[in-house]
C-alpha positions in Angstrom: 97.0 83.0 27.1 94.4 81.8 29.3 96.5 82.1 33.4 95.1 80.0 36.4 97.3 80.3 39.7 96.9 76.6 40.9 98.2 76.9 44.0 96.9 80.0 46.8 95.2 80.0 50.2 92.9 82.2 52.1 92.3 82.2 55.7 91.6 84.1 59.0 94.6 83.9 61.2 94.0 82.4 64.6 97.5 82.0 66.3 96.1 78.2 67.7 94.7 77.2 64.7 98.0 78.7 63.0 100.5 77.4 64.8 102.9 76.1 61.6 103.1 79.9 61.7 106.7 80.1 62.9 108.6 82.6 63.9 109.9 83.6 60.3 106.7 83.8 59.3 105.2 87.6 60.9 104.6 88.9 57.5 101.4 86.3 57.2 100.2 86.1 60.4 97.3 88.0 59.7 93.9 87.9 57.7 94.5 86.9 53.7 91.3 86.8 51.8 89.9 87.1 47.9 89.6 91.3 48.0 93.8 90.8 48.9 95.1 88.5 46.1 92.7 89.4 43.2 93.9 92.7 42.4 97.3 91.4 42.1 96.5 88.3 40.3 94.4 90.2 37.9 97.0 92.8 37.3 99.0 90.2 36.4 96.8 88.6 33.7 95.1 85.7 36.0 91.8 84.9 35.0 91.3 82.5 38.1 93.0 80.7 40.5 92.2 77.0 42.9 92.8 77.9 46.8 94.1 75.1 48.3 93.5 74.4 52.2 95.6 74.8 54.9 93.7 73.6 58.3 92.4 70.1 58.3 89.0 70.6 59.7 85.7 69.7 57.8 84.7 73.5 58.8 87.9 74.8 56.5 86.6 73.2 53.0 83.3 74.7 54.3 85.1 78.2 54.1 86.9 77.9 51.3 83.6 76.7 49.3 81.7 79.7 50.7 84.5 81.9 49.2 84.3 80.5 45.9 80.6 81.0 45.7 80.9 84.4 46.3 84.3 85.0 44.0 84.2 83.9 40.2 87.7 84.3 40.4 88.3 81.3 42.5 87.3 78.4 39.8 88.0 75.6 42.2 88.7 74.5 45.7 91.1 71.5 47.0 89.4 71.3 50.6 89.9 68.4 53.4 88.2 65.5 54.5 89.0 62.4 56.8 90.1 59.7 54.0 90.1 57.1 57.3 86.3 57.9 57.7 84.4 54.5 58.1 81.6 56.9 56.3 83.8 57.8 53.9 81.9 57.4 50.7 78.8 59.0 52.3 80.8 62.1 52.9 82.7 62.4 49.8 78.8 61.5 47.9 77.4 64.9 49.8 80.7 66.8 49.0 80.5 65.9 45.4 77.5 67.9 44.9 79.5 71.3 44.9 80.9 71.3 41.7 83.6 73.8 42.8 85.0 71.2 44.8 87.9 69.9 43.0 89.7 67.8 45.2 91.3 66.9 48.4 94.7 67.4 50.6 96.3 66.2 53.9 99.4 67.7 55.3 101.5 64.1 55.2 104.6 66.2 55.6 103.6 66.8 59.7 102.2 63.5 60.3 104.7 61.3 62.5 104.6 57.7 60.1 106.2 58.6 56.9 104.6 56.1 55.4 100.9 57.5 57.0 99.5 57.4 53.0 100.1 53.7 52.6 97.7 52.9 55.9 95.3 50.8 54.7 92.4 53.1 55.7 94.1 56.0 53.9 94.1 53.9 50.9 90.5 53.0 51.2 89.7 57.0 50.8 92.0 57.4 48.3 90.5 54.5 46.0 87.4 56.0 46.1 88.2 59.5 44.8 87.7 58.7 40.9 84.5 58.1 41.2 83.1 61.2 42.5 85.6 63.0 40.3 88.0 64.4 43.2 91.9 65.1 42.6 94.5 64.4 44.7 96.9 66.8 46.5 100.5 65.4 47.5 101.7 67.8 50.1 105.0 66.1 51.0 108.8 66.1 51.6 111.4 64.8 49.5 112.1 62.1 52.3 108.4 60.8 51.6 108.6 60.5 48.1 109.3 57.0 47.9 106.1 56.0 49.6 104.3 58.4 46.9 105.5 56.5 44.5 104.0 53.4 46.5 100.7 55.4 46.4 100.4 56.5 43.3 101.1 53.0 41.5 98.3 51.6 43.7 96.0 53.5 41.7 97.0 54.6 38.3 94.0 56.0 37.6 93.9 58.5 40.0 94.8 61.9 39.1 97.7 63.0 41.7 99.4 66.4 41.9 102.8 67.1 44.0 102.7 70.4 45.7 105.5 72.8 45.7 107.9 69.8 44.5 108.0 67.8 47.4 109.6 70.7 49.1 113.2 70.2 47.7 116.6 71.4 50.3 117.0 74.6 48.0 118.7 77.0 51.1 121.2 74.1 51.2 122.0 73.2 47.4 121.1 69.6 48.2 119.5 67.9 44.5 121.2 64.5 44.0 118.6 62.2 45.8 115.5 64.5 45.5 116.4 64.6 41.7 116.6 60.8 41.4 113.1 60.6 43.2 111.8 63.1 41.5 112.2 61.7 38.2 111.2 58.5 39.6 107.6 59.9 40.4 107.1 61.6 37.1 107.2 58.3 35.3 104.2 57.8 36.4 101.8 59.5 33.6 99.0 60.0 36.2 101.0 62.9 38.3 101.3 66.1 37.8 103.8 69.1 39.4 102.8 72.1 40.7 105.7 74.8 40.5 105.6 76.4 43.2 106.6 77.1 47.3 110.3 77.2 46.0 111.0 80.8 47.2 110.3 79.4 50.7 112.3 76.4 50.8 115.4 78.7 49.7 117.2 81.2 51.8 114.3 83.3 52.8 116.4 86.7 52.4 119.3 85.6 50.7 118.0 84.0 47.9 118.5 84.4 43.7 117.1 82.9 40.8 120.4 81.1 40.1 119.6 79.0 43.0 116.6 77.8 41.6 117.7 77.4 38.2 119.0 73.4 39.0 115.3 72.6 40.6 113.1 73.6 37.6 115.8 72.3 35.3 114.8 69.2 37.0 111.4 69.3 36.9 110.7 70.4 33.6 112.7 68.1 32.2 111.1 64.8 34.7 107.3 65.9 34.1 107.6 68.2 30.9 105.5 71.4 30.0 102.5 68.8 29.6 102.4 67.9 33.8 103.5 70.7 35.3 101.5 73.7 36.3 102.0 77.2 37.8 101.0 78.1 41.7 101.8 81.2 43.5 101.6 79.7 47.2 100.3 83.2 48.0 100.1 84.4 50.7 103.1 81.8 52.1 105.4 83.1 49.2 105.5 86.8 51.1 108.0 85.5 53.7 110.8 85.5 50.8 109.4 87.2 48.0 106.2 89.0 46.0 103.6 87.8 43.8 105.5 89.4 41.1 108.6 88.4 41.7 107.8 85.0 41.5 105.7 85.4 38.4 108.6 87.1 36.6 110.6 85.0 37.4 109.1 82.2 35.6 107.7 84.3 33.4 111.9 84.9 31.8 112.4 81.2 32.5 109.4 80.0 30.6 110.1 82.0 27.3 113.3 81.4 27.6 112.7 77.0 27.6 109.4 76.7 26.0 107.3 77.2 22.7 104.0 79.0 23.0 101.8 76.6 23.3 104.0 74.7 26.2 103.5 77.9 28.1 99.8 78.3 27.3 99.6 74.6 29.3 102.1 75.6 32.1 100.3 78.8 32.9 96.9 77.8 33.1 95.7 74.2 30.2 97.2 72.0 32.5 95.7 73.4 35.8 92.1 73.8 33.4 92.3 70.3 33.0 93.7 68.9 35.7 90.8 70.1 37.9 88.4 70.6 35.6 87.9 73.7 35.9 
């Protein structure tokens, strides 16, 4: 079973730069980079993985990119770029030509408009995706998910992925309304899942599988094994828990729910396919 972590970041910490850094978050407020995470990906059968960015700065996909040219392991990158651009097209033409360039991401969750994805400018970026080949990254929380939906049925041909899904309450047991959007979202065939970043939206110290038991019950059952993919959210994850952990625990959950070939796409197909990698 071929195992692709869809979901991992890399950086050099710069306390400015860093700043979403908060003061739970000391474990990670320091260098993460390929030599760090491969061991322990490898160790644990991963054959690759797609790092994801975290600052929204031109320079960052330029990072990322140089990373993956230098590390097989890392089979594809979901960088940054400025969907408002008036030059958009021109930028996303030149950016095409790396072929480990997968796809894009903007951190909606910080921006002040809830609705910031449904500007028209935003759009504009957004509709021209398809045609270089470039994913889409929904990095959100569950209060947003309404305009998602918005989003996503404005262009049904766009392949869209919800990170860490949409950040659900986990620490306080809240499900009823993030369920209902959930499954709202997932009727769309044109989005996927990405399992992951659950540890963190838990209680950091306090937390236990049970409590995350009513969340993927959710998900798998909105999105099925056939949308839904596995990410680590390394090095983020390390405030509440290790790579292991988190891979065991899916790992039980996983043979527990599906059939083989359901897990061969959760653990790695569906991330293969969904960014081509």
């Amino acid at each position: 079973m071929k195992r692709i972590d869809s979901h991992q970041h890399f950086w050099h910490y710069e306390p400015v730069k860093d700043a979403w850094m908060n003061e739970d978050m000391g474990l990670i407020r320091k260098d993460f980079m390929p030599d760090d995470l491969i061991p322990l990906a490898e160790q644990l059968g991963f054959e690759g993985s797609v790092t994801v960015q975290v600052a929204q700065t031109a320079g960052e996909t330029d990072f990322l990119l140089q990373l993956a040219a230098g590390n097989p392991f890392i089979k594809g990158v979901v960088g940054w770029v400025d969907l408002k651009a008036a030059d958009i097209a021109e930028r996303l033409g030149r950016l095409s030509e790396n072929k480990k360039l997968k796809g894009f991401r903007h951190v909606l969750q910080t921006e002040p408009d809830d609705r910031f994805m449904l500007s028209n400018e935003f759009k504009r970026g957004i509709g021209l995706l398809r045609q270089y080949g470039f994913t889409y990254d929904i990095l959100i929380y569950p209060k947003h998910i309404k305009a998602a939906v918005e989003l996503v049925k404005a262009f049904p041909e766009q392949p869209f992925v919800i990170d860490h899904l949409a950040k659900p309450f986990i620490k306080a047991q809240e499900i009823r309304e993030w369920e209902a959007d959930i499954r709202n979202i997932a009727r769309l065939p044109n989005v996927y899942c990405k399992v992951s970043g659950m540890v963190t939206e838990a209680d950091l110290h306090r937390w236990k599988t049970a409590d995350l038991i009513p969340y993927l019950d959710v998900a798998f059952g909105a999105f099925g094994p056939e949308r839904l993919m596995f990410g680590s959210d390394w090095p983020v994850c390390l405030i509440a828990s290790t790579y292991r952990q988190w891979v065991d625990l899916l790992d039980i959950y996983t043979k527990e729910s599906l059939s083989e070939n359901q897990r061969e796409a959760f653990w790695g197909g569906n991330a293969i396919r969904f960014y081509h990698l």
